[in-house]
C-alpha positions as CSV (number, residue, x, y, z in Angstrom):
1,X,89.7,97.7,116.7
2,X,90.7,95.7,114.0
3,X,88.6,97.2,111.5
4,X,89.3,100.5,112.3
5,X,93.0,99.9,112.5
6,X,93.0,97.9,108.5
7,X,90.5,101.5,107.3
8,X,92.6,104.1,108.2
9,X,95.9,102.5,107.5
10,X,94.6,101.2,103.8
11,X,93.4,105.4,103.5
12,X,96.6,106.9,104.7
13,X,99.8,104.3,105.3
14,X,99.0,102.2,102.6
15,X,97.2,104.9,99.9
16,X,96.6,103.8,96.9
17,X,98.2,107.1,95.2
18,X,100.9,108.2,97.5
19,X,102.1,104.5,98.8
20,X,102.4,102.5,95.8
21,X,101.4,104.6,93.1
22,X,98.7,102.6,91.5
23,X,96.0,104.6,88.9
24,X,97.9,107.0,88.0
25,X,96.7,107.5,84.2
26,X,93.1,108.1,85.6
27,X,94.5,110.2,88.6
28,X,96.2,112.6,86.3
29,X,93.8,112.8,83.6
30,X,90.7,113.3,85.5
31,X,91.7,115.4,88.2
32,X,91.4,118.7,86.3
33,X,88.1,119.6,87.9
34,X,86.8,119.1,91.1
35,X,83.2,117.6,90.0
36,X,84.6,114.9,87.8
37,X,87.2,113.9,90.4
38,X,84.7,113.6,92.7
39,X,82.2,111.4,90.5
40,X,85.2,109.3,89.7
41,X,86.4,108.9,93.1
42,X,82.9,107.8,93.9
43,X,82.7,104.9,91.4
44,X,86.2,103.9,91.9
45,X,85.1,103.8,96.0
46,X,82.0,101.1,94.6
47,X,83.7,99.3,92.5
48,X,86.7,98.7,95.4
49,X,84.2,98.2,97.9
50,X,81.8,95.6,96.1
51,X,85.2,93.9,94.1
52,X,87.7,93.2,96.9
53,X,85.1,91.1,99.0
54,X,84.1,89.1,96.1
55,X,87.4,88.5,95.2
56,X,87.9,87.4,98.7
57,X,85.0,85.0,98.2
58,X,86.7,83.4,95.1
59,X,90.1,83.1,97.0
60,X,89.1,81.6,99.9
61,X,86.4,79.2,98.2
62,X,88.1,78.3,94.6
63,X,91.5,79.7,94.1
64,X,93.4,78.7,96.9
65,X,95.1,75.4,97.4
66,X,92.5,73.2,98.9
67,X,89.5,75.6,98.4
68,X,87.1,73.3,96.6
69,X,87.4,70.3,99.5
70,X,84.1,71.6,100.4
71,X,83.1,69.5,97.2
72,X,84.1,66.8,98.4
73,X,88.0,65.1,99.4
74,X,88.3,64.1,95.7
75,X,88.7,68.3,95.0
76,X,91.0,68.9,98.1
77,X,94.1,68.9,96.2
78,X,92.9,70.9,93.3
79,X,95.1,74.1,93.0
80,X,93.6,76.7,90.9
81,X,95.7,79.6,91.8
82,X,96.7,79.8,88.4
83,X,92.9,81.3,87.7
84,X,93.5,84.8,90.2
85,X,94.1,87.3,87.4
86,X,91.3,86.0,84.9
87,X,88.7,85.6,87.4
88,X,89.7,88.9,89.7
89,X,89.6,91.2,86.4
90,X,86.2,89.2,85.1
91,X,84.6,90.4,88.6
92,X,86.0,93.8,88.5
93,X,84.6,94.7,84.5
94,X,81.2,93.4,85.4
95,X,81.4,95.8,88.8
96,X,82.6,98.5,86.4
97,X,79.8,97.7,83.9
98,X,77.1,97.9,86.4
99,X,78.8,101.5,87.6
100,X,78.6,102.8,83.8
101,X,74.9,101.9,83.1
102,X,73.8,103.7,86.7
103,X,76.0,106.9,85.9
104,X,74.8,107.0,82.1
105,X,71.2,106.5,83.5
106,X,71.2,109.3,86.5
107,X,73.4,111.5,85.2
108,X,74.4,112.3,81.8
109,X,76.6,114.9,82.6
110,X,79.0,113.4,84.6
111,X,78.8,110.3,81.9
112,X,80.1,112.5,79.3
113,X,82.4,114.2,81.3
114,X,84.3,111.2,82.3
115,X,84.5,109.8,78.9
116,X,86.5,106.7,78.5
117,X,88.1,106.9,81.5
118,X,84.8,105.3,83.7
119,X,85.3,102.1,81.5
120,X,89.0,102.2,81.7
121,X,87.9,101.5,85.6
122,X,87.8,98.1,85.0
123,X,91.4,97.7,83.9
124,X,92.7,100.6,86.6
125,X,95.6,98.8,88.4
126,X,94.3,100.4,91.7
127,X,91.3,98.6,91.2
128,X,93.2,95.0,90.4
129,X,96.3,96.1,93.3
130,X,93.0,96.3,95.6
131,X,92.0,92.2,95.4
132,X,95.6,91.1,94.7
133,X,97.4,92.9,98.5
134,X,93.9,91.3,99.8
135,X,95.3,88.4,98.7
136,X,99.0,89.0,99.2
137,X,98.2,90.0,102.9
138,X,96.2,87.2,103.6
139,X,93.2,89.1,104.7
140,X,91.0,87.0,106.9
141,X,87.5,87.4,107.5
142,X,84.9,88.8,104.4
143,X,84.7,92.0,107.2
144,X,88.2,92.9,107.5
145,X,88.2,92.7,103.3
146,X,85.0,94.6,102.5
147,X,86.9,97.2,105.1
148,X,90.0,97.2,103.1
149,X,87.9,97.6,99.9
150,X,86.2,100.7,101.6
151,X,89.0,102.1,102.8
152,X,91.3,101.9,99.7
153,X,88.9,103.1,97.4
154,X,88.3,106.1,100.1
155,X,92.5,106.9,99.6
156,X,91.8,107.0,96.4
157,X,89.7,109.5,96.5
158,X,90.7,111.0,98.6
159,X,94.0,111.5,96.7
160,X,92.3,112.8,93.4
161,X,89.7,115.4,94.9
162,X,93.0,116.5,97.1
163,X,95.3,117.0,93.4
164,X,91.8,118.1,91.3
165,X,91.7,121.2,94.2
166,X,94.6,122.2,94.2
167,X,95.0,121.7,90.4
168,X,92.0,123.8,89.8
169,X,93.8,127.0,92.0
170,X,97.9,126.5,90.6
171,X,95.4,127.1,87.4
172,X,95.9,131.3,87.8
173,X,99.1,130.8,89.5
174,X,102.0,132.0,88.2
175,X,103.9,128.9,87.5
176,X,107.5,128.8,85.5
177,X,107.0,127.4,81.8
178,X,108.3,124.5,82.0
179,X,106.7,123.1,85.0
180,X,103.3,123.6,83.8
181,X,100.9,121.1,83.6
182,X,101.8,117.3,84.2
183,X,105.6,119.1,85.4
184,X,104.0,120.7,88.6
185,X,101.0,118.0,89.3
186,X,103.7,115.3,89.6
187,X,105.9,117.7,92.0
188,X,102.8,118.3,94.3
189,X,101.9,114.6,93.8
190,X,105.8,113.7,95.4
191,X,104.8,116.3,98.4
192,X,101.4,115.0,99.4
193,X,103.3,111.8,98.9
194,X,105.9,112.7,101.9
195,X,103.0,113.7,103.8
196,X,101.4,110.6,103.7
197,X,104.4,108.8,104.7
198,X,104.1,110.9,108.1
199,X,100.7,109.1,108.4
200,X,103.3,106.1,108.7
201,X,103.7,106.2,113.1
202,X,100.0,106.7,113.9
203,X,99.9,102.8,113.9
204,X,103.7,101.7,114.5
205,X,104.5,103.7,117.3
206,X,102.7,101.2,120.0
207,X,103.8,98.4,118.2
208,X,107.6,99.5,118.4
209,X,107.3,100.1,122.4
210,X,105.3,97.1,122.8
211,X,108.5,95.4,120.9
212,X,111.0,97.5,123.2
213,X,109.3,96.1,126.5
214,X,110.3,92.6,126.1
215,X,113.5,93.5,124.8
216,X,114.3,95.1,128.1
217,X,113.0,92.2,130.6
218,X,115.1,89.7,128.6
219,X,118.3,92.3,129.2
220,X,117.4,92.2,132.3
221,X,117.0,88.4,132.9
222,X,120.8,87.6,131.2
223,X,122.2,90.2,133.5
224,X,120.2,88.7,136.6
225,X,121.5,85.2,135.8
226,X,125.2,86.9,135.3
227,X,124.9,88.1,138.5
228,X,124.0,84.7,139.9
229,X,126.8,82.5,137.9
230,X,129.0,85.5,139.7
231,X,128.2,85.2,143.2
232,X,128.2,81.0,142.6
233,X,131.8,81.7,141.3
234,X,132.7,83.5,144.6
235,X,130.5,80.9,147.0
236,X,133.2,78.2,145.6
237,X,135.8,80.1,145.5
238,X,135.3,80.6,149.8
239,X,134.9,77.2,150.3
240,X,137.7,76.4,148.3
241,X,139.7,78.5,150.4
């Protein structure tokens, strides 16, 4: 549960496009057809998916405070935090290196097509925003990272083939002069963005009556115990009497 809970909230609550607005140069640039959003989308979903565990790996086992004291107590209080950003980006470009030798070996096409934007993967901030809220959040098993890997890059996307569609039909649209181009793609960016946000209560809404429920038995404990400091009052006050 989980799992399933971390993948579609990292695809829809927390999207990588509509949430926090990371890889947008690649987003809008390559999303004027369908077929080279979708072989972008693809390698950005491998990359994520391969990177963020990794990353997790070097976290858990180098980086954080107290990673290497499984070299020994002498390394326990080595802190190489400091390291994240080098070693996080170094993983991602040789991921993003492997990606541009397979698609320049199976297809050409799509190679060309992408141009400089498939190397520019490996300084995408969606792709670097991916390891560092993995780290941020404190993600805690290799699972629940390699699901938040597969889910972001699946936002992702999902986000560019959803733009590259519509992009490819408000092409023969009659569209004001000003607004075309980059004018109307960020508008319909911002309204696919509010829709996402509805996403936003599939996961909250049982956590916000699960929060509600103790709220009312403690009400109803303070007024119980009034009740009883009341009726001791009125005991004493009788025997007073």
């Amino acid at each position: 549960m989980e799992h399933l809970e971390l993948f579609f909230k990292s695809i829809f609550i927390d999207n990588m496009v509509f949430a926090t607005f990371l890889g947008m140069c690649s987003y809008l640039a390559v999303s004027k057809k369908v077929t080279t959003a979708v072989g972008l989308g693809a390698a950005v979903i491998f990359v994520l998916a391969v990177t963020v565990p990794l990353n997790w790996l070097l976290d858990q086992y180098i980086l954080q405070p107290g990673a290497l004291s499984w070299l020994g107590a002498d390394y326990a209080e080595y802190d190489l935090s400091f390291l994240s950003f080098i070693l996080f980006i170094a993983t991602i470009a040789t991921m993003v290196q492997l990606v541009e030798i397979i698609v320049e070996k199976f297809s050409p096409s799509l190679y060309n097509s992408l141009g400089i934007f498939l190397p520019l993967i490996a300084v995408n901030c969606a792709i670097l925003g991916g390891s560092l809220f993995m780290q941020s959040r404190e993600i805690a098993t290799l699972g629940l990272a390699t699901t938040y890997g597969i889910g972001s890059g699946i936002g992702w996307f999902l986000a560019i083939l959803a733009i590259a569609a519509i992009r490819e039909k408000i092409r023969y649209s009659n569209i004001p002069a000003p607004l075309r181009g980059l004018g109307i793609t960020f508008i319909v960016t911002g309204l696919m963005a509010i829709g996402f946000m509805s996403f936003g209560g599939m996961l909250t809404g049982g956590d916000e009556e699960a929060k509600e429920a103790p709220k009312t038995e403690a009400v109803k404990e303070i007024k119980a115990k009034e009740m009883e400091k009341k009726e001791l009052a009125n005991n004493t006050k009788e025997i007073i009497e």
